[in-house]
C-alpha positions in Angstrom: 42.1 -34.2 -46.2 41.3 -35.5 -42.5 41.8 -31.8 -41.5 39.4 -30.2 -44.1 36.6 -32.6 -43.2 37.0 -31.7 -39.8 36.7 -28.5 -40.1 33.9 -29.0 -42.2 32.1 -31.3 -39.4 33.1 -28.6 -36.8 31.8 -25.7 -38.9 28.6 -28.0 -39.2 28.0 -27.9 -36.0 28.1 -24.5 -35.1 25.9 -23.9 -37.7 23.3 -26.0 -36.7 23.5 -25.1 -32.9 23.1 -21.5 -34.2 20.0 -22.4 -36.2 18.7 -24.5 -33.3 19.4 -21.6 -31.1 17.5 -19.4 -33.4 14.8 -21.9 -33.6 13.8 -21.6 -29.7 11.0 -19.9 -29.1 11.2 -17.0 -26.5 10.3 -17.2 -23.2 6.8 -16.6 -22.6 6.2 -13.5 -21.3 3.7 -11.9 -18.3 2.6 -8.7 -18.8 2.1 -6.8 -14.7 -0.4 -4.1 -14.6 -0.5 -3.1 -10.8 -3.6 -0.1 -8.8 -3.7 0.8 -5.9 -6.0 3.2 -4.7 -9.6 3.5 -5.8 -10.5 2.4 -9.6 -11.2 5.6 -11.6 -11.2 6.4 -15.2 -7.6 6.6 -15.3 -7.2 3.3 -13.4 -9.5 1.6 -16.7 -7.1 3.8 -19.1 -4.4 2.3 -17.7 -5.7 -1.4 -17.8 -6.8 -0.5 -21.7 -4.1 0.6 -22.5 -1.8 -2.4 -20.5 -4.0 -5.0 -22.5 -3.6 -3.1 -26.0 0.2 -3.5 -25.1 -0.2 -7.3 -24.3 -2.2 -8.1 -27.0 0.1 -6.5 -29.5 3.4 -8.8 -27.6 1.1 -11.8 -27.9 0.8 -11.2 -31.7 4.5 -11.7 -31.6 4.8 -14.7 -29.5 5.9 -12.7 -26.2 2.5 -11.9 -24.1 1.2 -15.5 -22.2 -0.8 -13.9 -19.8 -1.6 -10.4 -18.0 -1.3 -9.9 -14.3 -3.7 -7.2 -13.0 -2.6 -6.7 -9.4 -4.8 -4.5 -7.3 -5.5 -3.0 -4.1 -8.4 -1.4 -4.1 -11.3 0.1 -1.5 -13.4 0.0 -5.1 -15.0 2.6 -7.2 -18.1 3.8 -9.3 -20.2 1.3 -10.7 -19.5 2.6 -14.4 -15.7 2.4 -14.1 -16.1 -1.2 -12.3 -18.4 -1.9 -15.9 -15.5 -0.7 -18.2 -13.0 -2.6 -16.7 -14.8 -6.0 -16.4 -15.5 -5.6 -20.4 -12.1 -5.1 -21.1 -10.6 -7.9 -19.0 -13.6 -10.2 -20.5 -12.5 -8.9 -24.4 -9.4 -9.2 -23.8 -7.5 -11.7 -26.3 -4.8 -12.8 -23.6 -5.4 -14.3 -20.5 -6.0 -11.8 -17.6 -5.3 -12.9 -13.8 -6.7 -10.6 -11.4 -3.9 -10.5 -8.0 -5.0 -9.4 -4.7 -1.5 -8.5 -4.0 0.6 -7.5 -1.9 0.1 -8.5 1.8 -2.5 -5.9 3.3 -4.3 -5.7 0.0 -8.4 -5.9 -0.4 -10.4 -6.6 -3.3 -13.0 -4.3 -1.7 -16.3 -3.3 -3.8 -16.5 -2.8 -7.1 -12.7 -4.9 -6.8 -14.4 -7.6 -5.5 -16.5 -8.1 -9.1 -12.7 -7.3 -11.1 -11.4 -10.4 -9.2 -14.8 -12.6 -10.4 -14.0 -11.1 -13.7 -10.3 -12.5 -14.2 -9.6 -15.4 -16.3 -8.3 -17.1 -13.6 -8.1 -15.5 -9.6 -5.5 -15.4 -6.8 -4.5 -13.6 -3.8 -1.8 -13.2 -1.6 -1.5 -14.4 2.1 -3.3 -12.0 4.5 -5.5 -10.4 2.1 -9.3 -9.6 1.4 -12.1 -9.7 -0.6 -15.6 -8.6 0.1 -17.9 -5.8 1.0 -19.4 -4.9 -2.4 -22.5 -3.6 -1.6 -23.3 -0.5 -3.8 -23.2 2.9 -2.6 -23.1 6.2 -4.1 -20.5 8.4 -6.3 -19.5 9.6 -3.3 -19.7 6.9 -1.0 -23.1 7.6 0.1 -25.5 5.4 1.4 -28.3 4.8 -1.6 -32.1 5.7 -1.1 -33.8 2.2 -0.8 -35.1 2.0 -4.3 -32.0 2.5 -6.3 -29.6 0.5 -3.7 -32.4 -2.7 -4.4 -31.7 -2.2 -8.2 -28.1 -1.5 -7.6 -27.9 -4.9 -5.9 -29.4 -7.0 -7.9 -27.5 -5.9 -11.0 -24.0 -6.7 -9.3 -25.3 -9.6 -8.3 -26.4 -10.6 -11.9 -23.3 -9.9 -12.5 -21.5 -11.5 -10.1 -23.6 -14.6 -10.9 -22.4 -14.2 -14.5 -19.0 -14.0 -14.0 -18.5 -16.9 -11.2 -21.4 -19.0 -12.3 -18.7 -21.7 -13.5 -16.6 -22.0 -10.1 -19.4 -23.7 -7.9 -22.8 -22.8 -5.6 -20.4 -22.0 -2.3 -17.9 -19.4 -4.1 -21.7 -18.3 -6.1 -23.0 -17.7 -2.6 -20.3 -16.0 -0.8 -20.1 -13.6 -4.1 -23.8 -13.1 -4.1 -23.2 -12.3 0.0 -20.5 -10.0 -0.4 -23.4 -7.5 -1.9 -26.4 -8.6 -0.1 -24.5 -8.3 3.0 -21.3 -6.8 2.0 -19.5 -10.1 3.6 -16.2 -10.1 3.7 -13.8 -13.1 3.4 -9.8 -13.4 3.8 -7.3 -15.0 1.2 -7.7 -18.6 2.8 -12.0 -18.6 2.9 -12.1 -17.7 -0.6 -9.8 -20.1 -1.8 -11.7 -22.8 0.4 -15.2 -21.9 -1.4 -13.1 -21.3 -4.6 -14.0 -18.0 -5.5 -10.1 -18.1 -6.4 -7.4 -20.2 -7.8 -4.3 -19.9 -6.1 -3.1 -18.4 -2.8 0.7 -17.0 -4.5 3.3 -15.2 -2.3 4.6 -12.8 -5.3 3.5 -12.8 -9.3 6.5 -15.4 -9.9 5.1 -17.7 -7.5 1.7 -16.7 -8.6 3.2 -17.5 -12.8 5.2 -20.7 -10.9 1.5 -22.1 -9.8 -0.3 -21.2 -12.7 1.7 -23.1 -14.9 0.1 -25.7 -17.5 -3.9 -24.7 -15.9 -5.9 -23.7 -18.2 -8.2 -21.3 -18.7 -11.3 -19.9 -21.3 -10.7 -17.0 -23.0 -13.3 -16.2 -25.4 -15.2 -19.2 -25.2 -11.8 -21.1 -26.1 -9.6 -23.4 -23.5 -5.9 -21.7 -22.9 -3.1 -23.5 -21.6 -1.3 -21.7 -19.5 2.8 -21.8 -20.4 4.0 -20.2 -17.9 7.0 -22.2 -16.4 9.8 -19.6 -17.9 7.4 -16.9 -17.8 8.7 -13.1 -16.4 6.5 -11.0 -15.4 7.4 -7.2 -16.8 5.6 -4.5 -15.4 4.1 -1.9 -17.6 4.7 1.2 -15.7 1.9 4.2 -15.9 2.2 7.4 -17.4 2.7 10.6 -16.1 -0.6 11.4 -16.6 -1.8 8.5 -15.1 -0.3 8.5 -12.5 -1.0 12.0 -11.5 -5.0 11.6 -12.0 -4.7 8.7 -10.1 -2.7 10.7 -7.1 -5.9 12.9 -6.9 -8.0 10.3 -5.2 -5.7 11.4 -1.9 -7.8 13.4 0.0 -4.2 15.3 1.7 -3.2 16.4 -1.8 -6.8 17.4 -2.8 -7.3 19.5 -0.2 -3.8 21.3 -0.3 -4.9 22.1 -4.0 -7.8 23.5 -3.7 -6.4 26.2 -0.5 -3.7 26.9 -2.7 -5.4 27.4 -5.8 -7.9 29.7 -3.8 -5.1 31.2 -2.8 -3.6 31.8 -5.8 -6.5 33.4 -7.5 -6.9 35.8 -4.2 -3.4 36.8 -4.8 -4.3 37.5 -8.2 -7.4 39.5 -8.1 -5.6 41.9 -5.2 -2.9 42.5 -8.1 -4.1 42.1 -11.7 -1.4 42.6 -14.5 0.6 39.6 -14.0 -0.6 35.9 -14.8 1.6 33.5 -13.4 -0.5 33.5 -9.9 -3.7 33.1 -11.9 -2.8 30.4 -13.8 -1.3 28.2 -11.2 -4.5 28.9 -9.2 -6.5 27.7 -12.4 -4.2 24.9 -12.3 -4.9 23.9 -9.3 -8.4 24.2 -8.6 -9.2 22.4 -11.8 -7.0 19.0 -10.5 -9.3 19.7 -7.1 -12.3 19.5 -9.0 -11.1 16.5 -10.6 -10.5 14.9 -7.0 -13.5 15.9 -5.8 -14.9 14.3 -8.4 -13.9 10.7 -7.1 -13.6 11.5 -3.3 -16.4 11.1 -1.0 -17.3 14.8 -0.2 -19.7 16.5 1.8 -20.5 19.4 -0.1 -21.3 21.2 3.0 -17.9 21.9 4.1 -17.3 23.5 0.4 -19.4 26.0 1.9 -17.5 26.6 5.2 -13.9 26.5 3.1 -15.1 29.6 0.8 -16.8 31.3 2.9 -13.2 32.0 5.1 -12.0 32.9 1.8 -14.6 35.4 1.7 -13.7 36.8 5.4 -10.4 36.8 4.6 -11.2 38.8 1.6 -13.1 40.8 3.5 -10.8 41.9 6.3 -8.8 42.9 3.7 -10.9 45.5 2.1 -12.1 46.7 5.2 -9.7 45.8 8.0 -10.9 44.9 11.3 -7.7 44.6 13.3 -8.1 40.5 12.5 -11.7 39.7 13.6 -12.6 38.8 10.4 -9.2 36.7 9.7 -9.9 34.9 12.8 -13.2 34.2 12.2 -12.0 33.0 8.8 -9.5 30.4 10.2 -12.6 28.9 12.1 -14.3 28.7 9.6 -11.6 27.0 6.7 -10.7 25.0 9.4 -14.1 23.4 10.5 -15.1 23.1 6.5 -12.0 21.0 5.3 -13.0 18.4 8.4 -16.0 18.4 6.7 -15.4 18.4 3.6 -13.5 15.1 3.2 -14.2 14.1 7.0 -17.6 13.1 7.3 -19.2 10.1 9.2 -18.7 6.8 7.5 -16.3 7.8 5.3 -13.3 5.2 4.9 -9.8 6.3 7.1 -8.0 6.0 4.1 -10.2 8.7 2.3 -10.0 10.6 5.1 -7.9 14.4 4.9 -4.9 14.2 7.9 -6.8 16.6 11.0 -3.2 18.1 11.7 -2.6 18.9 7.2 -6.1 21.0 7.9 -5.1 22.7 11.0 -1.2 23.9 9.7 -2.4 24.5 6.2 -5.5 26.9 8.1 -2.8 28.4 10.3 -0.7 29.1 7.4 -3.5 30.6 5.3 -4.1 32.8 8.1 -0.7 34.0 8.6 -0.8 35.0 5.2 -3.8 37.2 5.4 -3.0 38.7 8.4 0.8 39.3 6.6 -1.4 41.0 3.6 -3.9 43.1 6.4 -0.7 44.3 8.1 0.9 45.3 4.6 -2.8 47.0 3.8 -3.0 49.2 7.3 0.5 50.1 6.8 -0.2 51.4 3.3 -3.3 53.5 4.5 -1.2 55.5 7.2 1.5 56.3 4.7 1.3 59.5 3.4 1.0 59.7 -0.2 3.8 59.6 -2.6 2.9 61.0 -5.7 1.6 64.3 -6.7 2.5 67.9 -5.2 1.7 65.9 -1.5 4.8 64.2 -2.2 6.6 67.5 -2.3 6.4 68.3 0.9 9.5 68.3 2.6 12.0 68.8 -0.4 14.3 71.2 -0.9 14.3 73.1 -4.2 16.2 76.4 -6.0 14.4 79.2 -6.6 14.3 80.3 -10.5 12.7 83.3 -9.9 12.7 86.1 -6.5 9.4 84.7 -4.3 8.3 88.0 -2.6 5.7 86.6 -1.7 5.3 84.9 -5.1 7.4 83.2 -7.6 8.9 80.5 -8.8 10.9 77.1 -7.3 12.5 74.1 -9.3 11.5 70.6 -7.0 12.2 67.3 -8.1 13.5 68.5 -11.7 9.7 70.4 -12.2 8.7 74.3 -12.1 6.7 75.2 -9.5 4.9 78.3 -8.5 5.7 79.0 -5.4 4.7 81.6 -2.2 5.9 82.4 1.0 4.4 83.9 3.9 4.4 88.2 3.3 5.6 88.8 6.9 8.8 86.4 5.9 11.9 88.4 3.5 12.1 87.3 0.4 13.7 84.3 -0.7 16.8 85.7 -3.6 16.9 84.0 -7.5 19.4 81.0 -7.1 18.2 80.3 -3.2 17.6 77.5 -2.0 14.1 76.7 -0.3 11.7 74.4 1.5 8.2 73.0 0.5 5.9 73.3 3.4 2.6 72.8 2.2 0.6 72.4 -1.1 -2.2 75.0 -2.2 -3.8 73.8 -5.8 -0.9 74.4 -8.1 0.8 76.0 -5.9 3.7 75.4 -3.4 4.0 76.8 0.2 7.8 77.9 1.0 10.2 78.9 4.0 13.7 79.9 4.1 16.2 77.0 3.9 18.8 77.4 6.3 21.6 75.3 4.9 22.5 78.1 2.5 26.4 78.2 1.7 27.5 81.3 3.9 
C-alpha cells in the first residue's frame, strides 16, 4: 500500500510539472528587419512584408516588438511616406536602430527614426541632414524645395511632437539646415531612447518601457526577448543590390553589349535576352541612382562608334574614339559634382570595363577585315584551285566533275586535249563555265 501511494504521489508530480511546463508562456519574441543602402520600394516591401510576419507571430503570443535596423544615406520622399505609415499602423511595437557602428539615419532615415515607437542608436553613429532634394539627388528649384521643407518638417513635428521642444528643434534643424547630430547629442536632446551596443542590449534596455501604439500604452516585455532576423528575399535583395552604382554600370555595358552582339548575328536569342536582362535591371538602378543623364549620352554614343568602325572599318579610329567617349560618359553618368562617395561608380571599374569593351571591338574589327580579304568560299569562285575528273574529252570544250558537281568546262585551244577519265585543274570561272589546265599528277 505505502508503495502504490507513492507512486501515485510521484506520478502526481510529474504530471503537474508537465502541465505547469505547458502552462509557461513562450518567450517573447523580437522580430529584426535590417537596410542598408538607400530606402527604395523594395526596402518598404520588405518592411511590409517584415511587419505582416510580426503581426501574424504576435496573434500567437510570439512577436513583442520589431526591430528595424537601418543604415541609410535616405531616399525619395514617397518611399520615406510608405514606410512611416506602415511603421505608424503597425499593431506591434516598431523600434527604429541606427545600427551598427558607422551607421547614419541620413534624410528621409532621419524622419523613419522620429517615426519608431520608440528610438535608439548605436555608439558612433548619426542622424541628420534631411533636407529635401530631388529623385536623383538634385538640388530643388527654390519653390518646390520651400514646400518640400515645410512638409518634412510638419511631419517631423508630428511625429516627435511628444519627446520635448530641444529634440523638436534639432528635428526641425536637420531640414532647415540639414544639421546633423551623433548618437550621444541626440540622446541628450532626446530625439532617442537608448544608446544600445547590439539589438540584445538594445531588447536588454528596453525592457518594462512603455510605449503608444495606436493611441494605446505598451509595455514592453522584453527581458527574455530574442531577436530573430527575417531575412529578405531573393528578389529583394537583388532590387535592393541595384542601388550600387559599380553593378549598375557593369549592367548596362554588358547589356549594350549583348544586344550589339546580337544584332551583328541574328538567329540565336540567348545574347539578346541576357542583354534585355540586363539593361532592364539598369534601368531599374537608374531609376534610384543620382544620374546625370548627360553621360547616358557619351556612353551610347561609343556604342555607336564602335558600331560604326565595324561596318565601315577605319583601322581603329573610330574604336578609339569610342573608348574616350564610354569612358568620359560613365564618370559622368554616376560621377557628378555633389553626388555622395558611396553613390559614386569606382574610376578604375570604368576605365577596365572601357578597355575591355574596346578590346572586344577591336577583336570583332580584326575578325571583320580579315573576312573582307578572304576570297570567297561558295559558288564556282570557290572552285578555283580543285582538282576534278574529266567525264567527257575537253578539246577545247567539255565536261569536268568538281566537288561531286558537273561542270562545263574549257581549256585553252593552243593546249592538247585533256582525255575522258583525266584528271584536271580549275583555273578560272567564266559564267557557268570552268577554265581548265592539264594536271600533272596523273598516274604514269
Amino acid at each position: 500500500m505505502p508503495r502504490t501511494v507513492m507512486v501515485a504521489l510521484v506520478g502526481a508530480l510529474l504530471l503537474g510539472g508537465r502541465a505547469s511546463a505547458l502552462a509557461q508562456p513562450p518567450a517573447p519574441q523580437a522580430v529584426l528587419i535590417e537596410i542598408d543602402g538607400p530606402l527604395t520600394q523594395a526596402s518598404a516591401e520588405y518592411l511590409d512584408r517584415g511587419l505582416r510576419q510580426a503581426a501574424g507571430n504576435a496573434g500567437e503570443g510570439g512577436a513583442a516588438v520589431v526591430i528595424l535596423q537601418i543604415d541609410t544615406p535616405g531616399g525619395s520622399i514617397d518611399v520615406m511616406n510608405r514606410m512611416v505609415q506602415a511603421i505608424r499602423g503597425s499593431s506591434v511595437p516598431v523600434v527604429v536602430y541606427v545600427a551598427p557602428r558607422g551607421a547614419i539615419a541620413g534624410s528621409a532615415g532621419t524622419i523613419l527614426v522620429l517615426a519608431g515607437h520608440a528610438a535608439a542608436m548605436a555608439p558612433e553613429t548619426a542622424i541628420g541632414a534631411a533636407s529635401p532634394v530631388g529623385d536623383q539627388g538634385e538640388d530643388l528649384d527654390q519653390t518646390l524645395a520651400a514646400k518640400m521643407r515645410e512638409i518634412m518638417k510638419a511631419t517631423a513635428r508630428t511625429l516627435a511632437g511628444w519627446r520635448g521642444p530641444a529634440a523638436l528643434e534639432l528635428a526641425q534643424a536637420t531640414i532647415d539646415e540639414a544639421a546633423a547630430a551623433s548618437s550621444e547629442e541626440a540622446l541628450a536632446v532626446g530625439m532617442i531612447d537608448v544608446i544600445a551596443e547590439s539589438p540584445e542590449d538594445l531588447l536588454r534596455q528596453l525592457d518594462g518601457r512603455s510605449v503608444e501604439v495606436a493611441g494605446q500604452a505598451v509595455v514592453l516585455h522584453l527581458a527574455e526577448a530574442r531577436a530573430e532576423p527575417i531575412p529578405p528575399t531573393l528578389v529583394e535583395r537583388l532590387l535592393q543590390a541595384l542601388t550600387n552604382p559599380n553593378l549598375v554600370f557593369l549592367l548596362l555595358s554588358l547589356g549594350l553589349q549583348a544586344l550589339l552582339i546580337e544584332l551583328s548575328h541574328p538567329g540565336g536569342w540567348v545574347a539578346g535576352f541576357i542583354g534585355v536582362v540586363a539593361l532592364a535591371l539598369g534601368a531599374y538602378g537608374l531609376g534610384i541612382l543620382p544620374v546625370n543623364w548627360f553621360g547616358l549620352i557619351f556612353v551610347a554614343a561609343a556604342f555607336v562608334l564602335f558600331v560604326l568602325d565595324l561596318k565601315a572599318p577605319t583601322h581603329g579610329a573610330l574604336t578609339a574614339a569610342g573608348l574616350g567617349s564610354f569612358i568620359l560618359g560613365a564618370l559622368v553618368l554616376f560621377n557628378s559634382p555633389g553626388t555622395p562617395s558611396f553613390q559614386r561608380v569606382s574610376v578604375p571599374l570604368v576605365i577596365v570595363m572601357g578597355a575591355l569593351t574596346a578590346g572586344l571591338f577591336a577583336l570583332l574589327l580584326t575578325l571583320v577585315l580579315r573576312a573582307q580579304r578572304r576570297p570567297l568560299a561558295v559558288g564556282a569562285p570557290a572552285l578555283i584551285g580543285r582538282v576534278g575528273e574529266v567525264r567527257q574529252r575537253v578539246a577545247p570544250l567539255g565536261q569536268i566533275q568538281v566537288a561531286g558537281e558537273l561542270w562545263a568546262a574549257e581549256i585553252d585551244p593552243h593546249e592538247a586535249a585533256i582525255e575522258e577519265g583525266a584528271r584536271a585543274e580549275v583555273i578560272g570561272v567564266e559564267g557557268l563555265r570552268l577554265k581548265v589546265r592539264h594536271w600533272d599528277r596523273r598516274p604514269g
